[in-house]
C-alpha positions in Angstrom: -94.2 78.3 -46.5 -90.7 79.2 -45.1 -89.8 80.3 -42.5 -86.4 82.4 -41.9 -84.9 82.6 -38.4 -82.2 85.0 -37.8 -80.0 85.2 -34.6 -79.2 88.7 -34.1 -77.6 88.3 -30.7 -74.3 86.9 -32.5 -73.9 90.3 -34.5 -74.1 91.8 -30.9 -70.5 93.1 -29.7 -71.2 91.5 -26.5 -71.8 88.4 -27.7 -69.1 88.1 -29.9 -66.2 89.6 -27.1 -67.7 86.6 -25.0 -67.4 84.0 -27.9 -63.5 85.3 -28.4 -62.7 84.8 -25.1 -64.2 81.0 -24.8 -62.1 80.5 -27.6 -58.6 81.9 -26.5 -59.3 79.9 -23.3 -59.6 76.6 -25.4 -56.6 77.4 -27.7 -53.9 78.0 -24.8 -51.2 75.2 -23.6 -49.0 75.7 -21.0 -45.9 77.5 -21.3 -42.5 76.3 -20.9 -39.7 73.5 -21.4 -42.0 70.3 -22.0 -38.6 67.5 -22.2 -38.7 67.0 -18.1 -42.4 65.6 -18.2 -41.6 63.6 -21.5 -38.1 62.2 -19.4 -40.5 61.3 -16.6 -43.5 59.8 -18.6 -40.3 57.7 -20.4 -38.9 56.5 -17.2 -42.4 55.4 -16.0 -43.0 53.7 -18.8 -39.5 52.0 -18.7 -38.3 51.1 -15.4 -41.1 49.0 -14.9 -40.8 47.2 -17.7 -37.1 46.8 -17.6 -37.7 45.5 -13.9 -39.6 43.1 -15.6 -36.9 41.9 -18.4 -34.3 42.1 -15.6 -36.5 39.8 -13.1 -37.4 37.5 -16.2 -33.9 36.9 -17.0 -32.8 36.3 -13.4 -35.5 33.6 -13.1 -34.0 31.9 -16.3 -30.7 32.0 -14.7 -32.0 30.8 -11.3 -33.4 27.6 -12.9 -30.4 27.2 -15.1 -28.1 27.0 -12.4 -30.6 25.3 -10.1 -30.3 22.1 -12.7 -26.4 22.8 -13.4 -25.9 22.4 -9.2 -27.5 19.7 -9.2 -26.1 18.1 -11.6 -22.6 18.8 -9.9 -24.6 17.0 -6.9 -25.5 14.2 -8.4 -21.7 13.9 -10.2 -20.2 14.8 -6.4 -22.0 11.5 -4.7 -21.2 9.2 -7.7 -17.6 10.8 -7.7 -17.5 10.1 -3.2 -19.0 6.5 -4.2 -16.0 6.0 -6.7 -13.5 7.4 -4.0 -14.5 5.1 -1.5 -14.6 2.0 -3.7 -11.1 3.0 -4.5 -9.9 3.6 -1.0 -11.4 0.2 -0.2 -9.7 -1.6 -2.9 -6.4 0.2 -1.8 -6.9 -1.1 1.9 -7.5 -4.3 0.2 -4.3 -4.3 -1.8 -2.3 -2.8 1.0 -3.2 -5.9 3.5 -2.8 -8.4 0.6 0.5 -7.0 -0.4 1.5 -7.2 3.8 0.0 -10.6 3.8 2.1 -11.7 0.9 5.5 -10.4 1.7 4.8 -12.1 5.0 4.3 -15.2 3.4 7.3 -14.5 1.0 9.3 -13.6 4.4 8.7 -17.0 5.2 9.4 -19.0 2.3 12.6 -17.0 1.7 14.1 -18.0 5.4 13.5 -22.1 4.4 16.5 -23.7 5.0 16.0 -27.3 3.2 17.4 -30.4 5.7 18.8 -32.2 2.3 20.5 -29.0 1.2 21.9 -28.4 5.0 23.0 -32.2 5.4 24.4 -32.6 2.6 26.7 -29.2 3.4 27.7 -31.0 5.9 28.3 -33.8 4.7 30.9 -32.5 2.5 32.1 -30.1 5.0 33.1 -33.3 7.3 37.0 -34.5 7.9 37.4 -38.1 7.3 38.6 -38.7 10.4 35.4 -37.1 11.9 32.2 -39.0 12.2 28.7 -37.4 13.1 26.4 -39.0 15.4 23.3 -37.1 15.8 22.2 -33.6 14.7 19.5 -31.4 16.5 17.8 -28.4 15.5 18.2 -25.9 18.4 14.9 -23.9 19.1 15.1 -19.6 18.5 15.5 -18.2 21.6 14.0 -14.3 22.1 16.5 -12.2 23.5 13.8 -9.4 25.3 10.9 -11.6 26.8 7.8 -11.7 24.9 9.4 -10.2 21.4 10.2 -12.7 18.7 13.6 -14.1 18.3 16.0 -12.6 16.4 16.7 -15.8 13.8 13.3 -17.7 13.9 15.5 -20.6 12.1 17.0 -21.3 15.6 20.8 -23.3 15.3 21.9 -26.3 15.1 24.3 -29.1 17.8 26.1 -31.5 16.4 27.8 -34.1 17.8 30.1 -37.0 17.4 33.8 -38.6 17.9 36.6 -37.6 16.3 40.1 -39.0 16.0 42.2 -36.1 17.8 41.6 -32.7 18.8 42.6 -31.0 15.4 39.9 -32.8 13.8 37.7 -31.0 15.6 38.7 -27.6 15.1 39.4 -28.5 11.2 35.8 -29.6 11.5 34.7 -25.6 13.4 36.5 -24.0 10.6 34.9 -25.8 7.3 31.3 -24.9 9.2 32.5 -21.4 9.7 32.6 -21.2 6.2 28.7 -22.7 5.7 26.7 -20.3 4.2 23.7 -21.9 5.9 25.5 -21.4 9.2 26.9 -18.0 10.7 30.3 -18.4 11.2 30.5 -15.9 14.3 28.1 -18.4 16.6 29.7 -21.3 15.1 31.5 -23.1 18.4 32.8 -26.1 20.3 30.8 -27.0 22.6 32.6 -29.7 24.6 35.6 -32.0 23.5 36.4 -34.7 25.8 38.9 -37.9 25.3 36.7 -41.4 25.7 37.5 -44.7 24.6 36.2 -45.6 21.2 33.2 -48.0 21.1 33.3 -51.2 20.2 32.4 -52.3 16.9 29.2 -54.5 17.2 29.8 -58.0 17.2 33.5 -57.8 18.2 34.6 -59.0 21.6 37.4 -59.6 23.9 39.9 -62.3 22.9 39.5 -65.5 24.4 43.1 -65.6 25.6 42.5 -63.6 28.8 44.2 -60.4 28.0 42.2 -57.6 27.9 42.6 -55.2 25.0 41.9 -51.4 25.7 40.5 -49.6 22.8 42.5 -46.4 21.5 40.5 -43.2 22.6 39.2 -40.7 20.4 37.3 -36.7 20.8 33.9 -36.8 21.6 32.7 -33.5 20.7 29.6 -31.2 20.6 29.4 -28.2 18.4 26.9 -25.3 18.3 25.7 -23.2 15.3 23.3 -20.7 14.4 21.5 -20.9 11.2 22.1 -17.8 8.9 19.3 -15.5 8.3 20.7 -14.5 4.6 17.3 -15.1 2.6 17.0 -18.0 0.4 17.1 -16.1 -2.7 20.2 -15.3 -1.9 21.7 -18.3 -1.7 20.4 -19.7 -5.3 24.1 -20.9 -6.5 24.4 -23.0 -3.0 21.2 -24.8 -3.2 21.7 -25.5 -6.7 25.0 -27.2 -5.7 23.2 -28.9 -2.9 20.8 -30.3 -5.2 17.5 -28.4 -3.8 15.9 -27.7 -7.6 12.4 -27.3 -6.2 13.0 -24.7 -4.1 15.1 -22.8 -6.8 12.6 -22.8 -9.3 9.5 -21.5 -7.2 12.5 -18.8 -5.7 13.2 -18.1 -9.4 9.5 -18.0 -10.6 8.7 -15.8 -7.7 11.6 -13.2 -8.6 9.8 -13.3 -12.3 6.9 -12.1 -11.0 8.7 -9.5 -9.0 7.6 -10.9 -5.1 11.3 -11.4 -4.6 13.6 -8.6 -5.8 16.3 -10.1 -8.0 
């Protein structure tokens, strides 16, 4: 009913010298300092996957600053726009401001005929009398330049009774400020016979009456150039409010320095 198997060959010394040396074959590791092959499994294992942290993190900051320069793009074009729009507006302002004091230029050298006439009106001897007045046209000194005094001068003339008359006259319009007292000058002064009044005649009695002779004159002046806002006081006094006021109302708003 049973049956017993027995290996004898394992109690064989043979068998058994062959069995212990299978075995110490198995059983032996290597010899020796293992740390350099754990460093170099270690930094197998890590460079690659710190190359791979390192590259993530430089694409993350490649985008970021990817969307930060172009947002400074973007701010650069609106901030050229805004320059130019200001650079226009300053060449705007700049030929305003040139059209303006040119305008002011002008409106600062007018020289009003009833402030003028009435100067000279009170300027005038009683024994002088004025017969016409003309403006005298500027005259440029260089050809093709613009004159000097664009307000040109003035000639007066008319009969005085003597000679002194005349110069009394020259030196109250030397002291015109409308008129520079340097170019102020006579002109010509001449002895004719005074006219007749209208409507008189010669008396019927035959003898001839000669009239008593008097200075015909002609004097030259140049207009001053001193600006109108300069000469407020005098135009006041002449009676020339309109021009005052817009002179004053300009200086308010600082066109014309005070």
């Amino acid at each position: 009913m049973y049956s017993l198997d027995v290996n004898f060959l394992k109690d064989r010394p043979a068998y058994q010298g062959n069995t212990e040396k299978k075995r110490g074959k198995a059983l032996k590791f290597p010899a020796g300092n293992l740390i350099p092959v754990y460093v170099g499994v270690g930094l197998g294992i890590g460079l690659p996957v710190l190359l791979g942290i390192s590259w993530w993190f430089l694409q993350g900051k490649i985008v970021e600053l990817q969307g930060t320069a172009a947002q400074l793009d973007q701010e650069s074009k609106r901030l050229d726009t805004e320059i130019g729009n200001i650079t226009k507006i300053k060449t705007e302002t700049i030929a305003v401001k040139g059209e303006t004091q040119a305008l002011v230029s002008v409106f600062d050298q007018i020289r009003p005929w009833s402030a003028m006439l009435q100067d000279l009106r009170d300027r005038t001897p009683a024994a002088v009398q004025i017969e016409t007045i003309k403006q005298i046209p500027p005259v440029a000194v260089v050809a093709g330049q613009p004159p000097n005094n664009p307000a040109g001068g003035l000639e007066i003339t008319g009969m005085a009774r003597t000679f002194n008359d005349v110069n009394d006259f020259l030196l109250s319009l030397q002291q015109s400020l409308f008129l520079k007292p340097t170019e102020s000058r006579i002109v010509t002064a001449t002895l004719v016979d005074a006219p007749l009044t209208p409507g008189a005649g010669q008396p019927t009695t035959g003898v001839i009456i000669k009239p008593p002779q008097v200075v015909k004159y002609t004097i030259q002046s140049t207009m001053s150039d001193v600006p109108a806002s300069s000469l407020i006081q005098e135009l006041e006094k002449k009676g020339t409010v309109g021009l005052v006021t817009r002179i004053r109302s300009m200086q308010q708003t600082g066109v014309i320095p005070k």
